[in-house]
Phi, psi and omega in degrees: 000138195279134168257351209282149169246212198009042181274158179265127176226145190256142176242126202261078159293109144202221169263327209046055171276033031254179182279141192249170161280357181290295170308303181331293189291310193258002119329277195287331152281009179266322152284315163324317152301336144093033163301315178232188157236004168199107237242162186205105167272144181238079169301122185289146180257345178207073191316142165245036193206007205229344207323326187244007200245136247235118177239159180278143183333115198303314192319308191301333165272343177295325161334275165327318173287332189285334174292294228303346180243009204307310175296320199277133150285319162285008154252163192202157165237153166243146157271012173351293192296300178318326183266322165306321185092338190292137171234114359267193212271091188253157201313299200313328196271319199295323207281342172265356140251023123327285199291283181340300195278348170234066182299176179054348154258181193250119189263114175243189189260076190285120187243135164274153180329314200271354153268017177263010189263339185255001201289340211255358153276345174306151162307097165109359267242318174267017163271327167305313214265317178285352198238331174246169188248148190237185166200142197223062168352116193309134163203135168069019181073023193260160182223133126305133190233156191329293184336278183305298161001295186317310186305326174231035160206203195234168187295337192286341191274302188282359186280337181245009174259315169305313177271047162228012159300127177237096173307044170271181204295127172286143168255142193249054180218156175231137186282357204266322201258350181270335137338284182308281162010269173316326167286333186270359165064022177279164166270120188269017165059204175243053168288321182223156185284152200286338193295322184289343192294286181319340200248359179263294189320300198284000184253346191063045181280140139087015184273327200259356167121341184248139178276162190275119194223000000 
């Protein structure tokens, strides 16, 4: 069991439906960037921004993720969500009990850009913002810029979401179009690591147009 403390660990939240290498490569270039030292993916157990959209069995995505990262060591998963019980899953509750189970360490909010346009609708969401540090990824091409900020936080708020943008490399897959993919029998390249690929074939996930939920 690892003791070292005061490590930076980013905390990776979504559903990971399925988990892609794109959630992989930029988990693992954010440490190469020496942004963290450690990564935690945090599969939701009950999305909340997701309420009416049909998600696949959490056991099955926690699955998925454990083939998709089984080699990086520096990556890791919590079942969190699952073990708090809230329904729905909100950000704000999983990450404060993440820091109960991580003293001493520095817990950040990892996002991609383009959830930075909902962020100011979350549960709790400037309290999320005063109590953590976020780090914020390119995604779809998007950058947030002061203006639009302005419309939902105040400057001291948007001053600190412009400095957690980190311009690193984007992937350019969605578990939504790999989803499509899979049903549609396309070839998905090396969109997904093949062991999830195989481990999707053999579950019947995404074949009928409905996730097995």
């Amino acid at each position: 069991m690892e003791t070292e403390r005061n490590r930076k660990i980013g905390i990776f939240g979504g559903t990971f439906d399925p988990s892609h290498e794109g959630h992989v490569d930029m988990a693992s270039g954010l440490i190469a960037s020496r942004l963290l030292d450690h990564v935690l993916f945090v599969p939701s157990a009950f999305p909340p921004h997701k309420p009416s959209a049909p998600v696949s069995d959490f056991r099955h995505r926690v699955n998925m993720l454990r083939i998709a990262i089984e080699t990086r060591k520096e990556l890791g998963i919590s079942e969190i969500e699952l073990e708090i019980g809230r329904n729905p899953s909100y950000t704000y509750y999983t990450i404060e009990a993440l820091e109960g189970k991580s003293p001493g360490d520095h817990l950040y909010l990892v996002m991609g850009s383009d959830s930075i346009r909902q962020l100011h609708t979350w549960h709790r969401c400037q309290e999320i913002l005063d109590r953590w540090d976020l780090i914020v990824y390119p995604r779809d091409g998007y950058i947030p810029q002061k203006d639009e900020l302005m419309g939902w936080w105040d400057l001291k708020r948007t001053s600190k979401i412009l400095g957690s943008i980190h311009l690193l490399k984007e992937y350019d897959v969605s578990s939504t179009a790999i989803r499509k993919m899979i049903r549609g029998k396309q070839n998905i390249g090396n969109l997904l690591n093949p062991k999830v690929y195989d481990y999707i074939l053999k579950n019947s996930l995404y074949q009928n147009g409905e996730k097995n939920v």
